[in-house]
Each structure stands twice: as C-alpha cells, then as structure tokens.
N, C-alpha and C positions, 0 to 999 in steps of 0.2 A: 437576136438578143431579146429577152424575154423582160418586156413591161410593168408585168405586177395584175394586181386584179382593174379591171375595168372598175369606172367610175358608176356610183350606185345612181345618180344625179345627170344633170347636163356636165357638172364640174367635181373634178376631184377637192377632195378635204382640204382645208388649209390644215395647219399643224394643230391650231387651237382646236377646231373641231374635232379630228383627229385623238387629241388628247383627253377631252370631254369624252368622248365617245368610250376609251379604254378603261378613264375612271368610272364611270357607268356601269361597265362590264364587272370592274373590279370589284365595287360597290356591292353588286347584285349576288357574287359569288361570296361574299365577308357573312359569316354568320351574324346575327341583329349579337350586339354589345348586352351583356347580362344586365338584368336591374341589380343598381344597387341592392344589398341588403340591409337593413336596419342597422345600427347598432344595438350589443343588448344594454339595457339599464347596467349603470353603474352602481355594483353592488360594494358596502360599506365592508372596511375593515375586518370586522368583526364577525360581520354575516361569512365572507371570504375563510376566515379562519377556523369558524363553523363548519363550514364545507369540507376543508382539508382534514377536521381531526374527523369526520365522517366518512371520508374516503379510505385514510387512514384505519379507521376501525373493518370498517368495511375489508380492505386487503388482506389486514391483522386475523381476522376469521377466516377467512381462504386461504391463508398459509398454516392455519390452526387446524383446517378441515383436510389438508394438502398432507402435511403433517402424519395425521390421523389413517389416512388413507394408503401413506405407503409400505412397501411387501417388507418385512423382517429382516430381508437380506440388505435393504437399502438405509435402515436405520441409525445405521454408523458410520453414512455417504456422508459427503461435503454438503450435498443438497438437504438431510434432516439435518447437519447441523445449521444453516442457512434459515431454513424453515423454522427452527426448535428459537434462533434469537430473536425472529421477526414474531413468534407467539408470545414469548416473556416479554416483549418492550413494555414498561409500565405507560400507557397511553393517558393514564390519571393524572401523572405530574404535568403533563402538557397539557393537559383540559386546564390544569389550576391556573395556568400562567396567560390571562385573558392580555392581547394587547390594548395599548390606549387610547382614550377616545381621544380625537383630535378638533378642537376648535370647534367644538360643535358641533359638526356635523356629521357624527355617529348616533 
C-alpha cells in the first residue's frame, strides 16, 4: 500500500504547517491586487451639462455629415429618415434651459 511522499525533514508536516505551506504556494501564483485608482474630481452641475450639450452637438454633426454622405438609392431608407431627425433637433432651446445652481456650490 502506497505511503504518499516521504518526509522532506526528520518529521512529516503537522496540518498547520501543511496548510501554511499551500497558502504560500497559493499566494505566489495570485496576480499582486491592482492599485486603486483615483477618483476623478467631482464635476459641478453645470460643467456636466456642458459636456452633454457638447457631446450632443458633437454626434448631431456626424449624423449631419452621415447624412450627407449617403448614396441616392438610400435617401428614403429608415436610416436618412433617423439621420434627417437627429440633424433638425433644435439643440439651441436646450442650450437656453441652464440647470440651477444649488446652495452654492455651483
């Protein structure tokens, strides 16, 4: 009947060492834990809403340039009429409608 491996010592492992020994191994194969990353600064309100009617214009000119660029035969697809509503959106009356500051700290 077959014993197992011989003892690396005068004495085989107790359990605890045993157990140490596996966590070690285990340990060693765990890629090291990511660093945290920062958070970014908390941007205000306003700046945030900024950004959106700028993304917004932003996409509003690629669907205007999208638009622009498609062949005659597709001009009466689903997709220019899709493109032809996202170029009219009036993006002016959303610029007017500034949200409000809050408690100061806008």
């Amino acid at each position: 009947m077959p014993g197992g491996r011989e003892p690396e010592g005068e004495a085989a492992l107790s359990n605890a060492e045993r157990q140490a020994r596996w966590r070690a191994r285990q340990a060693a194969l765990q890629p090291p834990a990511p660093a945290k990353r920062p958070r970014p600064a908390r941007r205000s309100r306003q700046r945030r809403w900024n950004d959106a009617l700028a993304e917004l214009r932003s996409v509003q000119a690629e669907c205007a340039a999208w638009l622009g660029a498609l062949p005659e035969s597709l001009r009466d697809s689903a997709t220019a009429e899709a493109l032809q509503a996202v170029a009219d959106l009036d993006l002016d009356e959303i610029e007017a409608a500034q949200p409000p500051k809050g408690y100061g700290r806008d």
